[in-house]
C-alpha positions in Angstrom: 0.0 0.0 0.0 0.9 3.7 -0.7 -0.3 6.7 -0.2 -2.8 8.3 -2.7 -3.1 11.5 -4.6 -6.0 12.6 -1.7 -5.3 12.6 2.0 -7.6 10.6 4.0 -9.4 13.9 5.1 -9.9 14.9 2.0 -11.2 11.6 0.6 -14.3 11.5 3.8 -15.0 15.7 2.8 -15.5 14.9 -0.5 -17.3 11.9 -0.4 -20.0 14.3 1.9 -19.8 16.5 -0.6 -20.8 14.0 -3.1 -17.6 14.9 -5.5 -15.3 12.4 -7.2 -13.2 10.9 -4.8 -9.6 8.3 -5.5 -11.3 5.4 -3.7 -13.5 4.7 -1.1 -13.4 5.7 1.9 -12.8 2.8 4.8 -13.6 3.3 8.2 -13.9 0.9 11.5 -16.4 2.8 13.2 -15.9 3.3 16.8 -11.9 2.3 16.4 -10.1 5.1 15.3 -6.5 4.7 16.2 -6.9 7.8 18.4 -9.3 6.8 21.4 -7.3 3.6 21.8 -4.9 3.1 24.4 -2.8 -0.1 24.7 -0.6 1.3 27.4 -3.2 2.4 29.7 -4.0 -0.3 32.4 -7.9 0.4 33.9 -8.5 -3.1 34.6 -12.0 -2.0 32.4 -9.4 -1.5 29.1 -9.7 -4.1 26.8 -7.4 -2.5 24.4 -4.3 -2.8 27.1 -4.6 -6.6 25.5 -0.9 -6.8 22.9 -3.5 -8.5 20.2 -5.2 -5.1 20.0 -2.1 -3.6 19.0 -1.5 -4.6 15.4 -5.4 -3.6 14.9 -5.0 -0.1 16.5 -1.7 0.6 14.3 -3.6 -0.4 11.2 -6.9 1.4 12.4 -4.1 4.7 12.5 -2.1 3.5 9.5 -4.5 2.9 6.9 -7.7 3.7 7.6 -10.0 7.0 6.9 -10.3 7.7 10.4 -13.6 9.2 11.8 -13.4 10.2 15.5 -16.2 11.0 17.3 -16.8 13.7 19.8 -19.6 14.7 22.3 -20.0 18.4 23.1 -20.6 20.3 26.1 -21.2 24.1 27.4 -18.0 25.3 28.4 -19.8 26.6 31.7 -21.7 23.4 32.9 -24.8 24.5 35.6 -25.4 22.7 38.2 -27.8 19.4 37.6 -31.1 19.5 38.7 -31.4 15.9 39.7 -28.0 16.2 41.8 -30.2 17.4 44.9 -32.8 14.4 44.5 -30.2 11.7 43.4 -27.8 9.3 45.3 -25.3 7.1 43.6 -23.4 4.5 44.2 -20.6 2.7 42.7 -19.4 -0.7 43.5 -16.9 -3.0 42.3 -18.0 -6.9 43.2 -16.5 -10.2 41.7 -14.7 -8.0 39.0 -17.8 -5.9 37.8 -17.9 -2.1 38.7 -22.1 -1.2 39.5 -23.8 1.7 39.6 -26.7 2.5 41.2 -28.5 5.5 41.1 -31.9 6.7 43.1 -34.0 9.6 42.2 -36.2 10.5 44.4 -39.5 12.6 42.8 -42.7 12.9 43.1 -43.4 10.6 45.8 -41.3 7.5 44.3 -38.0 6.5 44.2 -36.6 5.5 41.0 -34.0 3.1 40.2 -31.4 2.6 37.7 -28.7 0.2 37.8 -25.7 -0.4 35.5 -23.0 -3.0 35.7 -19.7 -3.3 33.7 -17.3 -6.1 33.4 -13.5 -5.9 32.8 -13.4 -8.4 29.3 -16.4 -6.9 28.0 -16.4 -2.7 26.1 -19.8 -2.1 27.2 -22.0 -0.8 30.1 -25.2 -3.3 30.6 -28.2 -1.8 32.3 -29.8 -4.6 34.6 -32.6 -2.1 36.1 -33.9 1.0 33.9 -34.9 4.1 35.8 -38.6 4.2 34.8 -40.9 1.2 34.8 -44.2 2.4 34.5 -46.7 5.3 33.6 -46.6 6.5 37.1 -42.9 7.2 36.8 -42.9 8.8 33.5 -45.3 11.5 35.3 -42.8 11.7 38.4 -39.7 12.1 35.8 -41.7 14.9 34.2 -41.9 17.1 37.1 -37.7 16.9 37.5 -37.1 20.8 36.5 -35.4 21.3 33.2 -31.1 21.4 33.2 -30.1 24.7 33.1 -27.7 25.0 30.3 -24.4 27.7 29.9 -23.9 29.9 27.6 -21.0 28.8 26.0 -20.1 25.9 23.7 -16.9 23.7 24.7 -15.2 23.4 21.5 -11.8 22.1 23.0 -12.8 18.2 22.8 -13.3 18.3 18.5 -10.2 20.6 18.2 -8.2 19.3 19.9 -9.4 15.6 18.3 -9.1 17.6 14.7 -5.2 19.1 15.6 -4.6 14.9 16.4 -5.5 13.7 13.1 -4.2 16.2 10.8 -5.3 14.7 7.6 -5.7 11.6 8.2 -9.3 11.6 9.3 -12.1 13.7 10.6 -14.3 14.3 13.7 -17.7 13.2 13.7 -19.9 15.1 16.3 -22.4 12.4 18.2 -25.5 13.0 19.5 -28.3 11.2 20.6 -31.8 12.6 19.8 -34.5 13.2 21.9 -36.3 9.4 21.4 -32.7 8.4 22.4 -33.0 10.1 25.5 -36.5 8.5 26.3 -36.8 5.3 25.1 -33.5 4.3 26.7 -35.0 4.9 30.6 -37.2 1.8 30.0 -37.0 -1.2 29.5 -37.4 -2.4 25.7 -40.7 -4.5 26.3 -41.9 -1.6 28.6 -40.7 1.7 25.8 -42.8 0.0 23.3 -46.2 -0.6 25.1 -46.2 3.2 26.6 -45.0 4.5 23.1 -48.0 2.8 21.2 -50.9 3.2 24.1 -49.7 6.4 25.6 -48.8 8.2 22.9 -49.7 12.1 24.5 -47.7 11.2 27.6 -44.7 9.7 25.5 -44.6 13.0 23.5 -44.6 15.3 26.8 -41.6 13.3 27.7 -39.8 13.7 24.1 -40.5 17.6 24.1 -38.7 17.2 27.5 -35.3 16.6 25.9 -36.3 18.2 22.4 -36.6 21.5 23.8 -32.6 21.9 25.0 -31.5 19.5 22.8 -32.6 21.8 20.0 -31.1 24.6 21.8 -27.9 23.0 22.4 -27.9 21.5 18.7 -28.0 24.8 17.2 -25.3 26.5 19.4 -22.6 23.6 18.9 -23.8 23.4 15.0 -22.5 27.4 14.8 -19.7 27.1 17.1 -18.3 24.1 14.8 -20.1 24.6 11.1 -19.3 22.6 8.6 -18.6 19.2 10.2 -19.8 15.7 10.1 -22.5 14.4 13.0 -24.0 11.3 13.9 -27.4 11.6 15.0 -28.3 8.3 16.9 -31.6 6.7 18.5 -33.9 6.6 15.4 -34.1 2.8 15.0 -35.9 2.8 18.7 -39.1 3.5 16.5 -38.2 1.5 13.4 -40.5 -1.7 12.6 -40.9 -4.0 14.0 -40.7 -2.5 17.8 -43.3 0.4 16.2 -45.0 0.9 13.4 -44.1 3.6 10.4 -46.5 6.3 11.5 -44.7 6.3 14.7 -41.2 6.8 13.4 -42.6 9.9 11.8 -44.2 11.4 15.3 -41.4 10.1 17.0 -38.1 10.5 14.8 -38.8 13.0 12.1 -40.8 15.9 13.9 -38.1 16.1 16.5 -35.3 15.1 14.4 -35.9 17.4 11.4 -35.3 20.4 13.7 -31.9 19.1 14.6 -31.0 18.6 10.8 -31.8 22.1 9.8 -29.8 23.7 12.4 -26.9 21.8 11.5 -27.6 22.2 7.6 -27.7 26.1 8.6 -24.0 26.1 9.8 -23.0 24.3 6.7 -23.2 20.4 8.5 -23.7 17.3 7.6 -26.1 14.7 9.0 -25.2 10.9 9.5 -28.5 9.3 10.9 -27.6 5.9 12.8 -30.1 2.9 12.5 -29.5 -1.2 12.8 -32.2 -2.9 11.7 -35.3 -3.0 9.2 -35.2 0.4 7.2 -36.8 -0.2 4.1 -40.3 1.4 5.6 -38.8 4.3 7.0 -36.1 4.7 4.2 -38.5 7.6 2.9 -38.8 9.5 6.1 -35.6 9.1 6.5 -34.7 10.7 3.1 -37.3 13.0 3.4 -36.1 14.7 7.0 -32.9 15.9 4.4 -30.4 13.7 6.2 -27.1 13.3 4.1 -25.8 10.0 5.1 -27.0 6.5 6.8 -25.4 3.9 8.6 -24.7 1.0 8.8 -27.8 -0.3 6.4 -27.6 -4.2 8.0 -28.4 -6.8 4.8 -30.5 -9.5 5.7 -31.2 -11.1 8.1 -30.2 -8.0 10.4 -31.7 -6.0 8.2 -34.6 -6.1 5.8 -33.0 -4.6 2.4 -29.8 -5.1 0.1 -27.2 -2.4 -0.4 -27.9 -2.1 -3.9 -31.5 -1.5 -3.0 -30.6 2.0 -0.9 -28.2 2.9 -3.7 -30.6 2.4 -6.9 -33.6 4.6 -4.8 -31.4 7.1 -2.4 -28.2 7.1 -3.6 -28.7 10.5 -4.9 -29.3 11.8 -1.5 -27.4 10.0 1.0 -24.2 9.1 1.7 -24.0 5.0 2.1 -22.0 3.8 5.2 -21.6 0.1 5.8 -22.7 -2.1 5.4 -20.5 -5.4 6.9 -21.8 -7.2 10.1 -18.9 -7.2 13.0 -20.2 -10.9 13.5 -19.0 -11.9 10.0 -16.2 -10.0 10.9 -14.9 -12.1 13.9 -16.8 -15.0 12.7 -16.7 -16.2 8.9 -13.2 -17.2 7.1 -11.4 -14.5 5.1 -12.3 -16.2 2.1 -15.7 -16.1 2.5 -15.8 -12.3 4.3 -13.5 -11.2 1.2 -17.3 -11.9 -1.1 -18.8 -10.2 1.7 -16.4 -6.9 1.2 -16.7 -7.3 -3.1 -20.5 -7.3 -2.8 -20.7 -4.0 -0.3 -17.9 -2.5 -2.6 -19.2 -3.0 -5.6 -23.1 -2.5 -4.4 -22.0 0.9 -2.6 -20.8 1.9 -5.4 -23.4 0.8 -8.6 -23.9 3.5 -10.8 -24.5 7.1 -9.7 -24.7 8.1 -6.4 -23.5 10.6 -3.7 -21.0 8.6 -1.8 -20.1 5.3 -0.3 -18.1 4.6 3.0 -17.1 0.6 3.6 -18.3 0.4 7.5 -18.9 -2.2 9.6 -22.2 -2.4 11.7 -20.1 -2.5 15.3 -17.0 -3.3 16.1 -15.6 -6.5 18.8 -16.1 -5.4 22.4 -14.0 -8.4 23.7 -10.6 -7.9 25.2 -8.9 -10.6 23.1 -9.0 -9.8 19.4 -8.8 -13.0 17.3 -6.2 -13.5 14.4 -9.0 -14.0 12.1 -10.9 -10.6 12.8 -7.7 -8.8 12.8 -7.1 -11.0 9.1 -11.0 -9.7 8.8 -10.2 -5.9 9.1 -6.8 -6.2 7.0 -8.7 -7.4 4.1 -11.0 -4.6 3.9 -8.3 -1.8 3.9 -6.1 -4.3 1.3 -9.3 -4.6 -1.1 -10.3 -1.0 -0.5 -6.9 0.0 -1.9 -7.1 -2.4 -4.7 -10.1 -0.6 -6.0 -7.9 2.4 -6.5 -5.2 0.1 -8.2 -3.2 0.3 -5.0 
């Protein structure tokens, strides 16, 4: 492999843009090469593991890095829930817990979270709200004050990191992200199809500063990449389409035309069954989607989202981190020709090679790390690399 006549930055502004680009672009999602850090040693970092190593060197190397970065006010007020709330944090057989108890309205609600040291995630055993009653208890937590100014140090500093090599991506949940996740799964979809009023006072809830807050970061940082995620909490089958729309697209459209304003660029995140929302999607003038899961995580080919929204949106994916870790090289190299070759069909705005996830173990096997070095070795051999 050499280097090409566009540097990596270049290539992923373009490809937004919907001009020409050298190749595509190839990126491992949440690994960067940046966040990494084999030499730290939290007993909770799996990438202090040596088989990481050759992974986060070729993530840095070779890849078309996208970093992404949270924003904050620069002034943070205090939180309203800190009065009502107690917390605790635990460490037992291995696994660090946290609890967390909110008192309002009469009831105590309880979240509980529990991470283990082999595993890149944080589980959540108990969800804070578990019925009607606590929704109307949540609702009478005063809004979050919110500063004045926008913290633009995280993204700059992210940006001075990569030089050209990639870009930063800013990440933000919307406001069904912010809801649905305080129940459980079985519980979010029962109150969101039989109480729908009470499901959209709790949505204008975190609409109202996350608007707010959307618009101030989108003009403190114009003209960069964000990933907008929670959308697929109202895809089919957990709701139906009519949902998504009073759901996703009147509280997500907002969002998208601030950051349009300020010369963005929206990435809308959804796993899952898209091909009945793929209109809404379209239509709420999002420029990109990931990671557009083929079947049977998904319910529509690559090629399909290319022929009918191509035009529009930028394609990110659309490999499955299980095939990844899981399938032989042989077979995952068809995998990486069909996506490649699918992404790209005829005319279309852009087409990023992505996987769906990445492995949240702390041993990485030799065949996933085989896995990943084929994708950047056939991504280069499109270019004649």
């Amino acid at each position: 492999m050499k280097d090409l006549d566009m540097t990596r930055r270049e290539r992923l502004m373009a490809t937004l843009r919907g001009e020409p680009v050298d190749r595509p672009a190839v990126s491992f999602y949440e690994l960067n090469g940046l966040d990494e850090d084999p030499e730290n040693t939290d007993p909770f970092n799996i990438y202090s593991h040596p088989s990481w190593r050759p992974l986060i060197e070729l993530t840095r190397d070779y890849t078309d890095r996208i970093v992404m970065r949270g924003v904050a006010y620069a002034a943070v007020q205090p939180d309203p829930l800190e009065s009502i709330t107690d917390t605790e944090t635990y460490v037992r057989d291995g696994s660090r817990f946290t609890v967390r108890r909110v008192s309002v309205g009469g009831r105590v609600l309880t979240a509980r979270t529990r991470q283990d040291p082999d595993v890149n995630t944080v589980w959540t055993e108990e969800h804070l709200l578990k019925d009607t009653g606590d929704v109307r208890a949540f609702l009478q937590i005063p809004q979050p004050s919110t500063g004045d100014t926008i913290d633009t140090t995280p993204v700059r500093d992210a940006e001075a990191a990569l030089g050209d090599t990639g870009i930063v991506m800013i990440d933000t949940p919307d406001p069904l992200c912010l809801a649905a996740s305080l129940f459980d799964m079985a519980e979010y979809t029962v109150i969101g199809m039989t109480e729908q009023r009470l499901f959209h006072e709790l949505l204008e809830r975190f609409a109202e500063p996350l608007w707010e807050k959307t618009e101030a970061v989108a003009a403190a940082l114009p003209g960069r990449l964000w990933r907008i995620y929670g959308p697929e909490y109202a895809s089919p089958p957990y709701l139906p389409p009519e949902l998504f729309r009073e759901y996703v697209c009147r509280y997500v459209t907002p969002m998208i035309e601030s950051i349009h304003r300020h010369g963005g660029y929206v990435r809308i995140h959804s796993h899952g069954n898209l091909k009945a929302i793929l209109d809404d999607i379209a239509g709420m003038g999002a420029d990109a989607l990931d990671p557009i899961e083929p079947p049977p995580q998904g319910d529509v080919e690559l090629r399909y989202v290319r022929k009918r929204y191509g035009d529009r949106l930028v394609l990110f994916g659309n490999l499955e981190v299980s095939d990844i870790e899981n399938l032989a090289t042989e077979r995952f190299a068809e995998k990486v020709r069909r996506a490649l070759d699918e992404g790209t069909a005829g005319t279309g705005r852009g087409f990023v090679l992505l996987p769906s996830a990445c492995p949240y173990g702390r041993e990485l096997s030799t065949l996933a790390l085989r896995n990943y070095e084929t994708m950047v070795e056939m991504v280069h051999r499109v270019s004649g690399v």
